[in-house]
N, C-alpha and C positions, 0 to 999 in steps of 0.2 A: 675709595682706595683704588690704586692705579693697579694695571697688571703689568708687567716685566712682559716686555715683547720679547719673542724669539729670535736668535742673529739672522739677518738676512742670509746668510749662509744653509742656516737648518731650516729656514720656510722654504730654500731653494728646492736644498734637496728632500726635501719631503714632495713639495709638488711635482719633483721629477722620478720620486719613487713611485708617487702613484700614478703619474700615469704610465711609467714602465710595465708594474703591476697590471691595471687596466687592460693594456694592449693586452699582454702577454694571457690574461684569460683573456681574451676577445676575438679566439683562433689563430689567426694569421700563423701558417708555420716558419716564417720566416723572422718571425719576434720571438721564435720561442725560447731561443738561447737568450737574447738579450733580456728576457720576461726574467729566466733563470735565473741568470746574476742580479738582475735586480734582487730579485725576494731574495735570494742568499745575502746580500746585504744588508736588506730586512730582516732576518733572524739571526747574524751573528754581529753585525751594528750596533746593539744594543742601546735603540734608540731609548730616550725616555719618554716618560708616559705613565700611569697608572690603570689596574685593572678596577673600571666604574660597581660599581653597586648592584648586583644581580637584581633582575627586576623580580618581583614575589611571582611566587609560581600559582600555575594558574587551579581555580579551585574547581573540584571536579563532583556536583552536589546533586543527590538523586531525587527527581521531582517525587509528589506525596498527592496521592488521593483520600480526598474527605467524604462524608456526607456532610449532607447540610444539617444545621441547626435551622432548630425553625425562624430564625433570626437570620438568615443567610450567609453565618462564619462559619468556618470550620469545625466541623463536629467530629466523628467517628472514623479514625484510620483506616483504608478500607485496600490500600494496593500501596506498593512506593515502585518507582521506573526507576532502575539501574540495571547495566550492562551485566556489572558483575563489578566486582574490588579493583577500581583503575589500578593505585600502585598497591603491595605490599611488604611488609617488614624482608630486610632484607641485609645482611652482613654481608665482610668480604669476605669470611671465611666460606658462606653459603655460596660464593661462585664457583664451579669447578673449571680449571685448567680448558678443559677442551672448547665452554664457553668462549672463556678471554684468545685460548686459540682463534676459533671460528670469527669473532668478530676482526683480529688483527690481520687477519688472511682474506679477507672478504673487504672491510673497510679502509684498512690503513697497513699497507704492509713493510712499512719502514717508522713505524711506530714505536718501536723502541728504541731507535737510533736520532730520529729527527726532535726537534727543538719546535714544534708546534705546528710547523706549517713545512711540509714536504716539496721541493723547487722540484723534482725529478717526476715529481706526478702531479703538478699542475702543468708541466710541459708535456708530460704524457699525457695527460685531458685533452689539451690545448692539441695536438696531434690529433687525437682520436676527434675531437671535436667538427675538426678541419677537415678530416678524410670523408665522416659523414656527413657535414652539411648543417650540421644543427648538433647543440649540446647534449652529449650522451655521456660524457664523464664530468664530474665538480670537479676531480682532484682535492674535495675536502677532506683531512685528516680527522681524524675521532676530536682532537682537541678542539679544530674549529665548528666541528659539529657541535658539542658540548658549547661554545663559547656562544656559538647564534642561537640555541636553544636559552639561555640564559640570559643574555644582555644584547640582541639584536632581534630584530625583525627577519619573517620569512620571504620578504619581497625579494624577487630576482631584479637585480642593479647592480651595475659596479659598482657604485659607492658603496652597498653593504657587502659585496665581497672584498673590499680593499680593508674594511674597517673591521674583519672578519679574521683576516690575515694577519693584520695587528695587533689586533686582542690576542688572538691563538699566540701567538709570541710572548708577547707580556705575561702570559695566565701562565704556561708552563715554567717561565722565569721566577715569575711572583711567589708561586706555590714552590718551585724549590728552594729557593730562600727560606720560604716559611717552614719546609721540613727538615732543614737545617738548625732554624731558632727550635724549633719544638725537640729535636730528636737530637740534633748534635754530629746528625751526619754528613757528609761533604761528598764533593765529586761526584764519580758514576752512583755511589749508591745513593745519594741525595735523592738523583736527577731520577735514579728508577723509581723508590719509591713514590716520588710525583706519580712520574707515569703511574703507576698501581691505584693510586688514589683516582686520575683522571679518569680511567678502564673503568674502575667502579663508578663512580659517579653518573659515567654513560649508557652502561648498562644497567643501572640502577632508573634511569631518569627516559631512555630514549621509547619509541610509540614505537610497539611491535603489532601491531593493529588492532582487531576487533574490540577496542577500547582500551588494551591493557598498556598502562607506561611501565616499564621495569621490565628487570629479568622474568623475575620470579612470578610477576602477576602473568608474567606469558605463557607461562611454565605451567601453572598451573590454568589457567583459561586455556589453554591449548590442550595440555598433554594432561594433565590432572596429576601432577606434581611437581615438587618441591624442587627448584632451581638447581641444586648441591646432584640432584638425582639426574640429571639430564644425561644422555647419549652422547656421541659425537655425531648420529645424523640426527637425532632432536634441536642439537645445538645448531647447528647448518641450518635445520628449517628453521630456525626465529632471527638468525643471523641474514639468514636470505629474505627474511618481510622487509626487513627496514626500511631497504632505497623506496620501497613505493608500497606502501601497506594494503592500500588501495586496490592496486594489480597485482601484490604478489601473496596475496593470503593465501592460505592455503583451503580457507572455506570458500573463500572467491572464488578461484581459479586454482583449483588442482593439479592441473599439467601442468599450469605455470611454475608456481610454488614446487611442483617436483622436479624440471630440470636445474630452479634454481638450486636446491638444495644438492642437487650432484653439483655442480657449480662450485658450491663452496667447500666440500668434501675435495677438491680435485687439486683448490688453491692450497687445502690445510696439507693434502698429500706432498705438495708441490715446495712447501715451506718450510725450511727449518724453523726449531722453536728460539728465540734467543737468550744466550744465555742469564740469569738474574740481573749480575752485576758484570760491566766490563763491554757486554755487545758484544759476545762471541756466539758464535752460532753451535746450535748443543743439535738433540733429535728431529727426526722429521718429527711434524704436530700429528701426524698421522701415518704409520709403516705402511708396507704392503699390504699385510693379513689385516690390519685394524682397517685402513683404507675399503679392503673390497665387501669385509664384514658390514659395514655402515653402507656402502654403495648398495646392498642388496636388502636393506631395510627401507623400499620403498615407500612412500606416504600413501597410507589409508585412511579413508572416513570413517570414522563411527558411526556416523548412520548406517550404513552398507552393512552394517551386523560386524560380526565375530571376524577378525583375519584370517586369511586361511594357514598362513605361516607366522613369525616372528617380523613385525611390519612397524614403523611408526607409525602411530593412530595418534590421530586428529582427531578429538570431539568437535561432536556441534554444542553450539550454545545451548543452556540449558533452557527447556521449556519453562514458559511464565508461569508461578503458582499464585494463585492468587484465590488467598482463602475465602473472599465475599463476592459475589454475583459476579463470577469468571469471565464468562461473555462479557459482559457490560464492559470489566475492565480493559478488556481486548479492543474494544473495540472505541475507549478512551484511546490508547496507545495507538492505533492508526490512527485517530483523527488527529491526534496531536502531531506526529510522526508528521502526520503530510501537511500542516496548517505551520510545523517552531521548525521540522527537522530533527536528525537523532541528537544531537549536540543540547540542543537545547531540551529537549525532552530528557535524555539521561544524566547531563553533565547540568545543568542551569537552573538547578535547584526550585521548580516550580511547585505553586501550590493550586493547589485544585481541586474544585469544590463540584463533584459528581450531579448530573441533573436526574438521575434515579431517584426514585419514590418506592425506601422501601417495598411498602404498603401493596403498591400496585406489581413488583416485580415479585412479591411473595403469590399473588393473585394470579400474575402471568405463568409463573411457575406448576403451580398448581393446578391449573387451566389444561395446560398442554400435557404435564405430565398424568392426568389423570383419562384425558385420552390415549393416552400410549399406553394405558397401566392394561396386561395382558398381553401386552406387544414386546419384540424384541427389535435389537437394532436388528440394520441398518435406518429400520422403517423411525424416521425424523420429524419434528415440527419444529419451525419456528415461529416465535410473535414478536412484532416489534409495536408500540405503543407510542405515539408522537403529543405532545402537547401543543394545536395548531399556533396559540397565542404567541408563544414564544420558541416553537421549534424544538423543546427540549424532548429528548428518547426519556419519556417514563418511566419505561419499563423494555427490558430485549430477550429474548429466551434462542439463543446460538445454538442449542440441541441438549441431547437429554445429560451427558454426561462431560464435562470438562476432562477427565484424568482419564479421559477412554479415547477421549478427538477434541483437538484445540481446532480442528476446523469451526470458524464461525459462520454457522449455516444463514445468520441474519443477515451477515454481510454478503451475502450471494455464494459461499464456500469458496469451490473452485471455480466453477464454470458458469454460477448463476443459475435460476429456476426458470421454467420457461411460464407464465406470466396465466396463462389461459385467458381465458375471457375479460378477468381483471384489466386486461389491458384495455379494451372499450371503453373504461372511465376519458382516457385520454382521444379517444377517437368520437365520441358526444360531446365531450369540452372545447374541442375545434370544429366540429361541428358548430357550436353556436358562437365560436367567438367569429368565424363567419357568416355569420347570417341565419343561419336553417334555426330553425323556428322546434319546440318540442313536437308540434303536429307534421313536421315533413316529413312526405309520406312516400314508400318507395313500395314495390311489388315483391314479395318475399315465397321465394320459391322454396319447395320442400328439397329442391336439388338446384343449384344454383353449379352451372357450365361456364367453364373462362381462362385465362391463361395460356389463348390460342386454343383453346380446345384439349388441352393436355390436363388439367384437373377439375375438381368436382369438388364445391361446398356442402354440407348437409346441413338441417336447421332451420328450416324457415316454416310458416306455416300456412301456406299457397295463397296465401290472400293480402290485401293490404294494409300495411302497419307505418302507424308513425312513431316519432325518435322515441316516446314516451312509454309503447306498448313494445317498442324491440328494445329497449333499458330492461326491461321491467321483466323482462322472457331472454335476455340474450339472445335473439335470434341472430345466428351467423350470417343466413345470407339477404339480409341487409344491411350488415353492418359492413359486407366487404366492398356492399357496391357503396357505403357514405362514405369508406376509406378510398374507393377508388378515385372516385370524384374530387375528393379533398385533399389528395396526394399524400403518399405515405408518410416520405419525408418530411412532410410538413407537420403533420401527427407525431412524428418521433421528435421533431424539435420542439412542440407544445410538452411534449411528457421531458424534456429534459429543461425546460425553462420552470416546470415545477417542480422539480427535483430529484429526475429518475434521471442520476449523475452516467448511467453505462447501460447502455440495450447490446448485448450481443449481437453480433450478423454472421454464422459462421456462412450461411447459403447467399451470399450477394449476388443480385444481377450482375449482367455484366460489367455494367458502368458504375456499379457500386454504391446502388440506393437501396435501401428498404421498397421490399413488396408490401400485399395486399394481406398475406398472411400474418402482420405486424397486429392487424386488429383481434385475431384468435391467438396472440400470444405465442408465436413462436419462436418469438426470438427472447433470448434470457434475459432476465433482472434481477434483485435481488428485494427480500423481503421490508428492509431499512429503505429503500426507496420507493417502493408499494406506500408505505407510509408518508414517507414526507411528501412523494406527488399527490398524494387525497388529502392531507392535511393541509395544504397551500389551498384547493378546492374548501375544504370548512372555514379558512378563513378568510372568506371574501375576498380570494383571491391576491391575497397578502403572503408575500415569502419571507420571514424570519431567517431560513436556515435550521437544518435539523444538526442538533447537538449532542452532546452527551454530556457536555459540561455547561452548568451556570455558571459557573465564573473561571478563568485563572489570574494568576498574578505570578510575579518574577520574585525571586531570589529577594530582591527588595522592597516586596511588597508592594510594587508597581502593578495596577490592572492592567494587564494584557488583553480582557475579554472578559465579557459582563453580559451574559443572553438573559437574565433578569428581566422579567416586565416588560411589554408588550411593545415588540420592532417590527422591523422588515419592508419589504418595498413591497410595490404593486407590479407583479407578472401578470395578472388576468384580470379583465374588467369584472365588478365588484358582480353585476348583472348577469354575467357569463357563468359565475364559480356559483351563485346562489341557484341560479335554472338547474346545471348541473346538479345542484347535491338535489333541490327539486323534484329531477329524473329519477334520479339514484337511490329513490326514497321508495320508491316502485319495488325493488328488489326487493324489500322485505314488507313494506306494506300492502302492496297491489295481491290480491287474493293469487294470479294468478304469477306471482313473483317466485322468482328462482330461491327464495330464503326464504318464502312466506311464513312457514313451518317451523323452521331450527333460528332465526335469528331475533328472534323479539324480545327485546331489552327494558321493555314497559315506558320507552319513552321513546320521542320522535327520532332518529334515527337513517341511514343512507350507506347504501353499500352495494357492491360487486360480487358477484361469484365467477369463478374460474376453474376450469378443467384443463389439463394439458392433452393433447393427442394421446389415443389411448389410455388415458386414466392414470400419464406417469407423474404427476404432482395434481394436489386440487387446493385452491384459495380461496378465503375470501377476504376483502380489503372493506374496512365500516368506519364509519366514522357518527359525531355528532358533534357539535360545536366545539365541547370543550378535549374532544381526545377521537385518535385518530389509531387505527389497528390495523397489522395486515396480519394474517395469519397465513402461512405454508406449511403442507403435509406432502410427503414424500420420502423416496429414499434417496440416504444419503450415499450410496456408493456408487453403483450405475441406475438410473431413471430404468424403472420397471411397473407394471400397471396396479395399480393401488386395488388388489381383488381379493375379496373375503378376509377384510378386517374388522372384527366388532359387529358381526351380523351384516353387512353393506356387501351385498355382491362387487359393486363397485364405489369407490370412492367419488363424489362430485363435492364442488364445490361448494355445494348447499348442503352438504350431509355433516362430516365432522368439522371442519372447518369450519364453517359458518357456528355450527353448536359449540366449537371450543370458543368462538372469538364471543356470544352471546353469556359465555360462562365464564368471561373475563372482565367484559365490558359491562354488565350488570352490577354485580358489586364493587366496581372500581369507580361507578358513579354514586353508588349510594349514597343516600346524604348530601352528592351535588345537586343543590338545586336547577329543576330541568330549563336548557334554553331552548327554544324552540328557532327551528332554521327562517332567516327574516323572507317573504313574498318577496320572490326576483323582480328587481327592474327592468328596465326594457332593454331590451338586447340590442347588440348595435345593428346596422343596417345590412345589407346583404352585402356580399364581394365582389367586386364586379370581373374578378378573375383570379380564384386562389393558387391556381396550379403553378408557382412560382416557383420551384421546384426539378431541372429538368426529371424527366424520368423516363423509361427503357419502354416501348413498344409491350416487346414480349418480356417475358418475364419464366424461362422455363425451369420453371422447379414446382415439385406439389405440394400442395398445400399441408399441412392444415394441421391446426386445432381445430378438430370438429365437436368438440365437447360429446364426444360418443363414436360411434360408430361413423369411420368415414367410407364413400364410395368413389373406389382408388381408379377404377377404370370406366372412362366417359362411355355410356351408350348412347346418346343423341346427341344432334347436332342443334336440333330444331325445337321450337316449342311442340312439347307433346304433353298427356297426359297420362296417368296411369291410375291403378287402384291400389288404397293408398294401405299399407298395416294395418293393425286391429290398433293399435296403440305406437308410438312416437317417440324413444327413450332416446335424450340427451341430456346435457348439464342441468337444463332448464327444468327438466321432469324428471326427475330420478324414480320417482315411484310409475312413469310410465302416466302420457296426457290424454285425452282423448283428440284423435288426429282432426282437420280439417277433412272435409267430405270429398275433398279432392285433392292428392299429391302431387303438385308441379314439379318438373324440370326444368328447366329455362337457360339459357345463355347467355353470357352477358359480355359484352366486346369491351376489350382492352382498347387503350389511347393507342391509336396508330393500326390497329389491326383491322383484318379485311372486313369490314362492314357488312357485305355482302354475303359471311359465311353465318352470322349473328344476328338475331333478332334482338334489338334493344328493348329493355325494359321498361317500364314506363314511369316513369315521375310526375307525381301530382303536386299537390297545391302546395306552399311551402316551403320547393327548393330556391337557390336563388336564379 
């Protein structure tokens, strides 16, 4: 079947309307009369055409978290992700007056007179455009908005503004016709009730931000009521989101969102209302009295508490409830947030199938809270639980009460916990990926001098110790000089290649590296990363990725992501991660181990203990083949010294911590049959220069995790000795050790530093 061409006459001028059209948005102020007349020829021309088939609007469907069936479907509803109700029910009688004002005064202000597409404010655009430089006005009319919301694309192009301009004409044409057949009415009032229908339709349909489409759903998302109830400055402030939701929310950007809303208060003041029928101009949309009344109802938060006058108040979004294992679910919704984005997480209807283990998160729960039982906040614990094989979070314990603090303490809170000791996992696993051997052996001062002479390590026990017997004891000041040698940054890049995704640096050098105090844990992390960096370590040096979900899938039951059964790459040689858990196995097995006591699980076993400076958080991080734990105690409001809780003068890393994670990690294995960790292969070769790195000379800041008591002011320069305590209390000895027969001091020279003010240490067999 042939189609009937158009007279060469009307292909003429159509090609000559649009690119009239074109120019005429395209700046130039010198087209802009000519732009004028065109579009006026455009909307009282009354070209033909028809208005196309609204395209289906788009569905806006709230993802669903499951557990698993032991089958791996979905089992048991346990969270759903939605913003809040995108649109809701919504009549015309439910808009009030000063709405459809505000928008006609703000959006389109010759809105009841124009035939779809306004020639007077696309030349005003096209002005404003040209005076600034760049596009600051559309000159789109509500109808044309309405029409690209419906049956065009958002791409900025001329062609979609030409094809924009033409719909807008046809649609208010089409529709008055139609209210003509339907109703029997003609002329002006035809033509108004169009308009009435269109105002609805776009106030009904347009994105007033923080998810909501519609009037009403803004209305109430915002102000926590019903559309019909609005202000005149409530209605200004939804009126004033539109042009950019983004920048002008009022949760966003506050000041912004408030000059907007005088803004449009100024235009309604400034505007008569027009009359129904006819286009005669009736009241201002806003008098004096009502005008300065609404000016002085500034926008308030609702967070900020109670206003102190009559104010429009903005809520915040309401906080997540989420009746089953709250953390956990939290901390679904960030990972998903930052892996799909909010779009897809609240609007893209996903399913998803949780990698919690009941079982283990009832055990987790229990654990922690049964040490805090006699305690009150702020004093916190968290656990997080990794499954090494496949990455998945077990089990997460975010703190003791969900409906008291949605802070999620697992995920580092606000600021991150400072690591303690626990951080040496990472500084012996570089250690051997280059070269040093379990036996390298360094001289371990009971006072270890460095940092130009400006601070002081505590912690060592005057004699000489290899990686094996300073694992095994924490000693600090050996471990500052294996960080020194092996470059810190280089240590902080090993713990983020296993999955300690953020190290805090609030104290940088000057050129902005990690010091020596990285290996005493000064610098923050968070609990969910303690985890996944020793779970890469249990698994042969294998990274999966720590998750929280086995599986998701889309709207169409597409898999999106399947952490099922056993993945991941190699970050660490196989040789490297088995020595390490090897070391590690000191900490609670070695008589004179920092756990020896509180962490014995009745099977083989590897783990860290950790103090922070002054006793303000304590850790311990354990694993064993099949499951990986960190555990943190502290408080959660300001870090204060963990003293006289549950009988513990002070808090270590080996006391509740270690006892809580042994009273999780025991019956969470029950019944698994035991693996035992495989005899490490050989280690690679030594490096023939790891300091790849640059790094600062000096380094003036003090130290220190000293897992106890530190000594903050240097008395010597030189090697001396002294006589030493009756007993030597640090992270390592909580109950207090029996000393070495002699306490050293020592000093130990930084890269670059005067050689001559420092007696070097000495290094034995086994470095590289």
């Amino acid at each position: 079947m042939s189609m009937r061409r158009r007279p060469a006459w009307r292909r003429t001028f159509r090609s000559t309307l649009r690119i009239v059209v074109i120019v005429a948005l395209g700046i130039p102020v010198f087209v802009v009369t000519a732009g004028a007349v065109g579009i006026t020829v455009l909307v009282y021309g009354d070209l033909e055409g028809t208005v196309p088939t609204p395209r289906p609007a788009p569905k806006f469907l709230p993802s669903t978290v499951y557990l698993a069936n032991p089958d791996g479907s979905p089992g048991e509803k346990i969270a759903e992700f939605r913003e809040f109700e995108l649109t809701l029910p919504m009549t015309r009688a439910d808009v009030p007056e000063v709405l459809k004002d505000a928008v006609v005064a703000s959006e389109d202000r010759q809105f009841w007179t124009h035939r779809g597409v306004d020639p007077l404010g696309i030349a005003r655009a096209a002005s404003a455009n040209f005076t600034e430089g760049e596009t600051v006005q559309g000159g789109s009319t509500i109808t044309q908005q309405l029409v690209r919301d419906r049956y065009l694309s958002r791409e900025r192009s001329t062609e979609r503004k030409f094809n924009e301009v033409l719909l807008a004409t046809r649609f208010e044409r089409d529709l008055t016709s139609q209210v003509t057949r339907e109703t029997g009415l003609t002329g002006d009032a035809a033509e108004h009730e169009a308009k009435e229908r269109i105002l609805f339709e776009y106030l009904n349909s347009v994105y007033f931000g923080a998810g909501a489409y519609g009037a009403q759903a803004a209305s109430q998302t915002y102000f926590h009521k019903n559309v019909i109830d609005l202000t005149a400055s409530e209605a200004a402030t939804l009126v004033a989101v539109i042009p950019a939701p983004s920048r002008y929310g009022p949760r966003e950007n506050l000041s912004v969102a408030e000059q907007r809303r005088k803004n449009v208060l100024t235009e309604m003041h400034e505007l008569n209302r027009t009359n129904a029928i006819g286009g005669g101009a009736g009241p201002l949309m806003l008098d004096d009295a009502q005008y300065a009344a609404a000016l002085d109802q500034s926008l308030w938060y609702g967070a900020f508490g109670a206003p102190p006058k009559a104010l429009t108040v903005v809520y915040p979004p309401p906080a997540a409830a989420y009746a089953k294992f709250p953390y956990y679910v939290d901390y679904i919704r960030v990972y998903l947030l930052d892996k799909y984005g909010p779009d897809m997480l609240y609007h893209g209807g996903l399913t998803i199938i949780a990698a919690i283990d009941p079982h283990l998160q009832e055990l987790a729960e229990q654990a922690t809270g049964n040490t805090l039982s006699g305690t009150a906040p702020p004093l916190e614990m968290s656990l997080v639980s990794v499954e090494p094989l496949t990455g998945q979070v077990k089990a997460l314990v975010g703190g003791r009460d969900w409906n008291q603090s949605q802070v999620n303490l697992a995920l580092g809170g606000t600021y991150g916990m400072q690591p303690g000791s626990t951080f040496k996992i990472f500084t012996l696993t570089k250690a051997l990926e280059e070269g040093y051997s379990p036996e390298t052996e360094y001289f371990a001062p009971g006072v270890l001098v460095g940092c130009g002479g400006t601070c002081n390590v505590r912690g060592g026990t005057g004699g000489i110790e290899t990686l094996r017997s300073a694992t095994a004891q924490s000693i600090n000041t050996y471990f500052v000089q294996l960080i020194d040698d092996l470059g810190p940054d280089n240590v902080a890049e090993l713990a983020n290649r296993l999955g300690v995704t953020h190290i805090t640096l609030p104290a940088k050098t000057p050129s902005g590296h990690y010091n020596d105090r990285l290996t005493l844990g000064a610098f923050e992390v968070s609990p969910l990363d303690m985890a996944a960096g020793s779970s890469v370590i249990a698994n042969h040096g294998v990274k999966p990725g720590v998750t929280p979900v086995a599986k998701v899938l889309d709207a169409d039951q597409k898999v999106l992501e399947d952490n099922t059964g056993a993945h991941g790459r190699r970050v660490l040689n196989a040789a490297v991660a088995d020595t390490a858990a090897d070391l590690m196995r000191g900490a609670i097995e070695s008589p004179a181990g920092t756990a020896h006591r509180t962490a014995q699980i009745g099977r083989m076993a590897a783990g860290k203990t950790g103090t922070a400076q002054d006793y303000k958080a304590a850790w311990f991080v354990g694993y064993t083949p099949q499951l990986a734990t960190a555990v943190w105690m502290g408080y959660s409001d300001t870090p204060k010294p963990l003293d006289n809780i549950k009988g513990e003068p002070h808090v270590f890393g080996g006391t509740w911590p270690a006892k809580t994670w042994a009273a999780f990690m025991k019956p969470a294995l029950d019944g698994v049959p035991e693996i035992k960790f495989p005899t490490p292969g050989i280690l690679p070769p030594p490096s023939s220069g790891i300091r790849h790195v640059p790094r600062d000379a000096e380094i003036p800041t003090l130290p220190l995790d000293c897992d106890g008591p530190c000594i903050v002011t240097p008395t010597v320069t030189a090697p001396t000795t002294t006589e030493p305590p009756s007993t030597v209390k640090s992270e390592d000895c909580p109950e207090g050790c029996e000393p070495p027969s002699k306490e050293t001091t020592t000093t130990r020279p930084r890269t670059g530093a005067p050689t001559t003010t420092f007696k070097p240490l000495p290094k034995a067999k086994g470095s590289p």
